[in-house]
ZANU-833627 format. One record per residue: residue in three letters; x, y negated, z of N, C-alpha, C, O in turn. Coordinates in nm, 2 decimals, decimal comma. Atoms other than C-alpha are relative to their C-alpha. Last residue first. Layout:
BEGIN
<marti residuo="ALA" n_u="X" n_v="Y" n_w="Z" ca_u="X" ca_v="Y" ca_w="Z" c_u="X" c_v="Y" c_w="Z" o_u="X" o_v="Y" o_w="Z"/>
...
***
This chain:
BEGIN
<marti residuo="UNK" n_u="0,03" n_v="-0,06" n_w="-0,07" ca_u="22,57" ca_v="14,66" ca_w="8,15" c_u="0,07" c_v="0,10" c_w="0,08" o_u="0,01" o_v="0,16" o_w="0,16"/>
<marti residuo="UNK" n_u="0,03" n_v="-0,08" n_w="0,04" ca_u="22,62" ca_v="14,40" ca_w="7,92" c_u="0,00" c_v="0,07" c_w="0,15" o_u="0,01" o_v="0,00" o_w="0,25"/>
<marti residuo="UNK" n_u="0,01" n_v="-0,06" n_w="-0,07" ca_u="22,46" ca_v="14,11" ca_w="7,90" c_u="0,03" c_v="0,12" c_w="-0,01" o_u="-0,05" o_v="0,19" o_w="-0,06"/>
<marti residuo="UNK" n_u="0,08" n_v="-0,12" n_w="-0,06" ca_u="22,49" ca_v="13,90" ca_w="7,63" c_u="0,04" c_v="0,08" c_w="0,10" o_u="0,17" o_v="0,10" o_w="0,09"/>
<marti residuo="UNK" n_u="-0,13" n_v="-0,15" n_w="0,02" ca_u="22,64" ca_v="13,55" ca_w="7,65" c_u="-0,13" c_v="0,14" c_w="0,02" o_u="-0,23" o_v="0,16" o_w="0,09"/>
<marti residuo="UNK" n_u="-0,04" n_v="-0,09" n_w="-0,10" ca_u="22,39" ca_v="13,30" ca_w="7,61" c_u="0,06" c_v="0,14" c_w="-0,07" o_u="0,05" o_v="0,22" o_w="-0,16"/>
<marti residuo="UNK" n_u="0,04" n_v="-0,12" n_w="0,04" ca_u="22,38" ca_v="13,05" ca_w="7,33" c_u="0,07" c_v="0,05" c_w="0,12" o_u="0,18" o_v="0,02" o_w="0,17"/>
<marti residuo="UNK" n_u="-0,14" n_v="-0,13" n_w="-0,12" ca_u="22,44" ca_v="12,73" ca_w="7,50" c_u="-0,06" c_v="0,09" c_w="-0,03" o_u="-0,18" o_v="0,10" o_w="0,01"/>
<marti residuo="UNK" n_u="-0,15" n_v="0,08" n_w="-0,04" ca_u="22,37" ca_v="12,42" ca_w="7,21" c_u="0,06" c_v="0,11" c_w="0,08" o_u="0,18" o_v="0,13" o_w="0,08"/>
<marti residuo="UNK" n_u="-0,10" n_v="0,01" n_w="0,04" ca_u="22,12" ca_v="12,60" ca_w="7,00" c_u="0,13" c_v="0,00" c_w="0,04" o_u="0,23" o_v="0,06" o_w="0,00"/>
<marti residuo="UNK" n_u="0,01" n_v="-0,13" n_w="0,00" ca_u="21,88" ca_v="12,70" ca_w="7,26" c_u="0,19" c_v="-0,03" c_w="-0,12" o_u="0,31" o_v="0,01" o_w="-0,10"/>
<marti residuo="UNK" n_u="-0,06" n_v="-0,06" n_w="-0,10" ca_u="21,87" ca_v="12,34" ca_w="7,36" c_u="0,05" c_v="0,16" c_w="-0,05" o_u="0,15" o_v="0,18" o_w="0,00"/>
<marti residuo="UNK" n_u="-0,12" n_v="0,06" n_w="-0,02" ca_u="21,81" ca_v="12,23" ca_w="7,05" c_u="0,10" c_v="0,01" c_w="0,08" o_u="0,22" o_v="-0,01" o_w="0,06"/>
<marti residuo="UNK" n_u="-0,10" n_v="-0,01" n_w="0,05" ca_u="21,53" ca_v="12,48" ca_w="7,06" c_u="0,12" c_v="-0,07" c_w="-0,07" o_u="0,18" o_v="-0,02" o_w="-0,17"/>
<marti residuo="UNK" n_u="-0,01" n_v="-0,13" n_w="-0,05" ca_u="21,35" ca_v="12,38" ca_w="7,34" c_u="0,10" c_v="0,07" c_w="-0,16" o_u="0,22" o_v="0,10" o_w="-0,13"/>
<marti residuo="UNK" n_u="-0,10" n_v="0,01" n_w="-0,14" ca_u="21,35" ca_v="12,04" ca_w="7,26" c_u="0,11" c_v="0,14" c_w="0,02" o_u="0,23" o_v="0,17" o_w="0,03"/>
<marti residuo="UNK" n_u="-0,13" n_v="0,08" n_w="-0,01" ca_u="21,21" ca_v="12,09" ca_w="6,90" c_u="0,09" c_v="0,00" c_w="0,11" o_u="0,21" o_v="0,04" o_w="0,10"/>
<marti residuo="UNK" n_u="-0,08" n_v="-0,10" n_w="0,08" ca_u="20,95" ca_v="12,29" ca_w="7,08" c_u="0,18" c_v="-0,03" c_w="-0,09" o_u="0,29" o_v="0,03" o_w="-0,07"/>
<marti residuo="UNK" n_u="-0,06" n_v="-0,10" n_w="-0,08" ca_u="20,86" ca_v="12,03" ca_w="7,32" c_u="0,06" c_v="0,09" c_w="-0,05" o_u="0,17" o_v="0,12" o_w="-0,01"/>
<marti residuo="UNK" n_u="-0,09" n_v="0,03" n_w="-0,05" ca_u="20,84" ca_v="11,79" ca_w="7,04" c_u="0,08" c_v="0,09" c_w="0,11" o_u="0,20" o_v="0,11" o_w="0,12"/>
<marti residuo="UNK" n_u="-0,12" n_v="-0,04" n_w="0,05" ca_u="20,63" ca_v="12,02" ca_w="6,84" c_u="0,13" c_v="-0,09" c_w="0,09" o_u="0,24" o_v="-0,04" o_w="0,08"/>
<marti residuo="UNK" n_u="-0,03" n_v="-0,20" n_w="0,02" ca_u="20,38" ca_v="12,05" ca_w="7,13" c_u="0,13" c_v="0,02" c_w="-0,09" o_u="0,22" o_v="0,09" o_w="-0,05"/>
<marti residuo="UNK" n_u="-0,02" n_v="-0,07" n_w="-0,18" ca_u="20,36" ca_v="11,68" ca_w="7,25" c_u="0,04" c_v="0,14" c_w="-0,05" o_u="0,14" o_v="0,20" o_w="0,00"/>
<marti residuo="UNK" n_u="-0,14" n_v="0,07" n_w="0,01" ca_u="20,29" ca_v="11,56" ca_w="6,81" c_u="0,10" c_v="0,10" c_w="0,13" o_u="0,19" o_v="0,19" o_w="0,10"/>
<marti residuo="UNK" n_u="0,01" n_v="0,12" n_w="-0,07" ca_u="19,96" ca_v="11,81" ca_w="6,85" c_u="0,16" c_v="-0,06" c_w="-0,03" o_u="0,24" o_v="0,03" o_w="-0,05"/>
<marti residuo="UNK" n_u="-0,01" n_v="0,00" n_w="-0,17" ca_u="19,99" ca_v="12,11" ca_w="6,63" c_u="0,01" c_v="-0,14" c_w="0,05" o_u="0,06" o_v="-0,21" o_w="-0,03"/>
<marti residuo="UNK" n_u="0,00" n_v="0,09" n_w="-0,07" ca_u="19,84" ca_v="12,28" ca_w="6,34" c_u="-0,02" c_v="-0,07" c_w="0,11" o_u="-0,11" o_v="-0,07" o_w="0,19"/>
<marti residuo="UNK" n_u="0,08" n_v="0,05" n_w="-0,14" ca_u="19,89" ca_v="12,56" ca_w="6,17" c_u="0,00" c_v="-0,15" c_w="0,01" o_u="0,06" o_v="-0,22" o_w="-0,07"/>
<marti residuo="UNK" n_u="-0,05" n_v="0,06" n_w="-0,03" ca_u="19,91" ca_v="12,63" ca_w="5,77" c_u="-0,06" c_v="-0,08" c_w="0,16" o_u="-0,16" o_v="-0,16" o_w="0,17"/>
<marti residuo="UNK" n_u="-0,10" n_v="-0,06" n_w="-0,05" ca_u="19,79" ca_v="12,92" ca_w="5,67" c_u="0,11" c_v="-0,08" c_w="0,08" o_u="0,20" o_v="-0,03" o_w="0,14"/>
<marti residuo="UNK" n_u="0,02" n_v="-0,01" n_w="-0,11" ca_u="19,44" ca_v="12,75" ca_w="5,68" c_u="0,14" c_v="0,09" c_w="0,02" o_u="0,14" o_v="0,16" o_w="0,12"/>
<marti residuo="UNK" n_u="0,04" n_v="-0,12" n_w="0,01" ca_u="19,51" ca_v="12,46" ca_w="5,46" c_u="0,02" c_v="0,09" c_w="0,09" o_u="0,10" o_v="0,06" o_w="0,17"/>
<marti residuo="UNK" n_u="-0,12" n_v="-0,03" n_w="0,10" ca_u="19,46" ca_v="12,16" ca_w="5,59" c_u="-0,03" c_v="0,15" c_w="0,00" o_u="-0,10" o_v="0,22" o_w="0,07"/>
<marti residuo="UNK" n_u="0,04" n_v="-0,11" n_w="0,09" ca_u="19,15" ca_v="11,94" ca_w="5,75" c_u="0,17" c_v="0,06" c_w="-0,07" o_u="0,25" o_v="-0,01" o_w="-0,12"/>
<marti residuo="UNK" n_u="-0,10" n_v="0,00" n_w="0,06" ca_u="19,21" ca_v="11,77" ca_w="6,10" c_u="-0,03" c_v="0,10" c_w="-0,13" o_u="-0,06" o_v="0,22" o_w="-0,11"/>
<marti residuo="UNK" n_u="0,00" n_v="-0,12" n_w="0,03" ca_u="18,91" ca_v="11,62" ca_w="6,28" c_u="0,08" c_v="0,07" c_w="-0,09" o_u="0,01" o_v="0,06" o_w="-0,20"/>
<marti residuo="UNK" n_u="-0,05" n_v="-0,02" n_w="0,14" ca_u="18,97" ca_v="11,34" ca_w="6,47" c_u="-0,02" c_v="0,12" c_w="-0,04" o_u="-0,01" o_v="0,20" o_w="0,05"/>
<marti residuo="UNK" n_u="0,06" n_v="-0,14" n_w="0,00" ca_u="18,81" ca_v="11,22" ca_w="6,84" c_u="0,00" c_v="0,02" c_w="-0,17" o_u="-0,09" o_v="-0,03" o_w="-0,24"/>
<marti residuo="UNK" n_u="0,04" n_v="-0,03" n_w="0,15" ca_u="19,03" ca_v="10,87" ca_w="6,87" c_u="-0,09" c_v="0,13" c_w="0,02" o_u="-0,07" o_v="0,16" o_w="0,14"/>
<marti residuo="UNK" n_u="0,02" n_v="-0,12" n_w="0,06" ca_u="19,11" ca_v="10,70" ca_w="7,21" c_u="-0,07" c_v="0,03" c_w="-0,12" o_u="-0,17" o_v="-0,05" o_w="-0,15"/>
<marti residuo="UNK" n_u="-0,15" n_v="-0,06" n_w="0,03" ca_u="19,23" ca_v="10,40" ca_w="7,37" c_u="-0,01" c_v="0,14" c_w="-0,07" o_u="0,09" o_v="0,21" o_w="-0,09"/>
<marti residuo="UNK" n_u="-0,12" n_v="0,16" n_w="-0,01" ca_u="18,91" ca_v="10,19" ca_w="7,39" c_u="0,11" c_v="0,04" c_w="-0,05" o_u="0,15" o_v="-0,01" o_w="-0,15"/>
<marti residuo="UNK" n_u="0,00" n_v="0,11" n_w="-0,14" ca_u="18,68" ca_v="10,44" ca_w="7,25" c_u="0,11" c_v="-0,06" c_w="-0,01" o_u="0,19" o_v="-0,09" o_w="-0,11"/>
<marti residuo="UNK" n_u="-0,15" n_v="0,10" n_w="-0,01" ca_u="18,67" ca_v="10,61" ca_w="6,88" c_u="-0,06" c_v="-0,07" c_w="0,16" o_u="-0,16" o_v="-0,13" o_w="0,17"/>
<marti residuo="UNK" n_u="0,06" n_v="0,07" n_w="-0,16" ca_u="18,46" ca_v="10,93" ca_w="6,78" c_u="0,07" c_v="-0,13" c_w="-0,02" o_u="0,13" o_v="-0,16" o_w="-0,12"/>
<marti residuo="UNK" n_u="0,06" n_v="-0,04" n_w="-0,09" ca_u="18,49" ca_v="11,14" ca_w="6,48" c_u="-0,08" c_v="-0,08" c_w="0,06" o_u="-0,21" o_v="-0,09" o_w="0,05"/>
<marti residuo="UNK" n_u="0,05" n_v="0,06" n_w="-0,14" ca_u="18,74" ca_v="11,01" ca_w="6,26" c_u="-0,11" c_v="-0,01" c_w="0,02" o_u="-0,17" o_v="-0,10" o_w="-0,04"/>
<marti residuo="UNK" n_u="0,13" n_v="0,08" n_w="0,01" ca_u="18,86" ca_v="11,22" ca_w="5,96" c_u="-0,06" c_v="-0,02" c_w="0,14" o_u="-0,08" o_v="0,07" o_w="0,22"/>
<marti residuo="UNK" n_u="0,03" n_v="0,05" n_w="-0,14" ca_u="19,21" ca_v="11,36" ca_w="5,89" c_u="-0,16" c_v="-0,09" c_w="-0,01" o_u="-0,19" o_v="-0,16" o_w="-0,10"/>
<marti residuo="UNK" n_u="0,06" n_v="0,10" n_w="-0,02" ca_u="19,31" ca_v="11,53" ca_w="5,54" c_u="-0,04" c_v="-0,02" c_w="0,17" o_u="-0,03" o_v="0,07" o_w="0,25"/>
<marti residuo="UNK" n_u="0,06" n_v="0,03" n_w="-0,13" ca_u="19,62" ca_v="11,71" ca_w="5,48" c_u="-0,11" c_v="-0,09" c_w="0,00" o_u="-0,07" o_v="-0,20" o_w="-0,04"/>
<marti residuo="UNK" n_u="0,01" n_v="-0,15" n_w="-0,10" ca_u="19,70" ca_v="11,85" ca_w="5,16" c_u="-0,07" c_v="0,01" c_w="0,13" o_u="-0,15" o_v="0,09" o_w="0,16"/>
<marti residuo="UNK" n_u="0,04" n_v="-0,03" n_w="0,04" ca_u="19,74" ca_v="11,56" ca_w="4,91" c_u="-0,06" c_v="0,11" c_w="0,06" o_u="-0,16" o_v="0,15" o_w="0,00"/>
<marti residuo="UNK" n_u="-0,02" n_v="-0,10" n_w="0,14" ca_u="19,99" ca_v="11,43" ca_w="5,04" c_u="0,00" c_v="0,08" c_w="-0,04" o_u="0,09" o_v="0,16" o_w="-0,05"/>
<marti residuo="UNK" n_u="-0,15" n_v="0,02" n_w="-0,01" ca_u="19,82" ca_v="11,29" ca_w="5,35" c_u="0,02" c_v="0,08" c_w="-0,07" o_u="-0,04" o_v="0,19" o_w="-0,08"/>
<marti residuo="UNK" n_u="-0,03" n_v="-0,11" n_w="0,06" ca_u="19,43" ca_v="11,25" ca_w="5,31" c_u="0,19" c_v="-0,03" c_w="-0,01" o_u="0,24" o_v="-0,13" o_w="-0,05"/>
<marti residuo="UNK" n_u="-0,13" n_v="-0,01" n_w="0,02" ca_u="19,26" ca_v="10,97" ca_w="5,54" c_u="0,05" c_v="0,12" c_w="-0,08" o_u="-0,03" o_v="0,21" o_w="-0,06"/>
<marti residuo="UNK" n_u="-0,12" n_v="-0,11" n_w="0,00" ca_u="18,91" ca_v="10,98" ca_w="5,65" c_u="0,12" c_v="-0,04" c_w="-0,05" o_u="0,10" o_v="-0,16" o_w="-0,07"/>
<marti residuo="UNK" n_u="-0,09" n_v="0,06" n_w="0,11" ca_u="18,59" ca_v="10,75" ca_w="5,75" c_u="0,13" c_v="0,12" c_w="0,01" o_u="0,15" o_v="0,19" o_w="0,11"/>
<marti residuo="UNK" n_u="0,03" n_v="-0,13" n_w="0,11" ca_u="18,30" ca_v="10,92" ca_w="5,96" c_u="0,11" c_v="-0,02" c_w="-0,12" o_u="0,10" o_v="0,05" o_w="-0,22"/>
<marti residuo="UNK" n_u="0,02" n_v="-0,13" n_w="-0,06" ca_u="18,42" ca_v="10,65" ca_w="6,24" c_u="-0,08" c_v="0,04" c_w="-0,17" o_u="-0,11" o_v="-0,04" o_w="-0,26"/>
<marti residuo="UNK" n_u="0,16" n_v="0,03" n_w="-0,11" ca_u="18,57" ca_v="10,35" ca_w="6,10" c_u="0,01" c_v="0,20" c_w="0,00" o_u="0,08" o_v="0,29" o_w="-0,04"/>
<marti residuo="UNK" n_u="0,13" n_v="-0,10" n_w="0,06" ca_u="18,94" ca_v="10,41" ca_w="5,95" c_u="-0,11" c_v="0,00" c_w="0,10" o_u="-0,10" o_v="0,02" o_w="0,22"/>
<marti residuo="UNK" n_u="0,10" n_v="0,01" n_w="-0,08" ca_u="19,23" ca_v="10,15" ca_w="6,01" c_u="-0,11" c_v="0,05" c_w="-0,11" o_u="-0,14" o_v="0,02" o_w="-0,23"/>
<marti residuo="UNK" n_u="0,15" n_v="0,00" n_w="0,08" ca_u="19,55" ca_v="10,24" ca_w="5,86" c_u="-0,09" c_v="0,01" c_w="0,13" o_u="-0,07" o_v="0,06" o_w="0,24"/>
<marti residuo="UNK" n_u="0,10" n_v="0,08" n_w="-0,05" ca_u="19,91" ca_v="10,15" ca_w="6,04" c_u="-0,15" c_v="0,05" c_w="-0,09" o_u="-0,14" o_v="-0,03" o_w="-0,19"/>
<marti residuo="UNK" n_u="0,13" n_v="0,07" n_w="0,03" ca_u="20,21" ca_v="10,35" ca_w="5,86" c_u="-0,09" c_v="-0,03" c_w="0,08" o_u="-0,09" o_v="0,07" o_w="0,16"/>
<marti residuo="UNK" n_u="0,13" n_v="-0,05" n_w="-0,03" ca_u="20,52" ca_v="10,44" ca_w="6,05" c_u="-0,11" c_v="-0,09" c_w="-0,07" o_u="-0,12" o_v="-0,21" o_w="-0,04"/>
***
C-alpha cells in the first residue's frame, strides 16, 4: 500500500483514470471527492468486501434446486 499526503484542495490521479481530491480533513477523517469515468461505479472498500464475501460464499454451496 502506498502512503501520499495531500492538503485539502490537493488531488491524486490513479492510472490515469481515477482521480481523488481532498475536501475536508479532521483527526481521523478525510471528506474526498472521487473523479472517474461515469460508466464506471464507485464503491466504498466495506461494500466490495461484503460482496466478495457474499459471493465466495455463493461459490462454495451452490444450492440444490428445488423441485416441486
Amino acid at each position: 500500500m502506498r502512503i501520499l499526503r495531500r492538503g485539502v484542495g490537493e488531488g491524486l490521479t490513479v492510472a490515469g483514470k481515477v482521480s481523488v481530491k481532498a475536501l475536508k480533513a479532521r483527526a481521523n477523517t478525510v471528506r474526498a471527492a472521487p473523479g472517474a469515468p461515469s460508466e464506471k461505479p464507485i464503491y466504498p472498500n466495506e461494500i466490495l468486501e461484503e460482496l466478495s464475501a457474499a459471493a465466495r460464499e455463493a461459490l462454495k454451496s451452490p444450492e440444490e434446486p428445488k423441485i416441486r
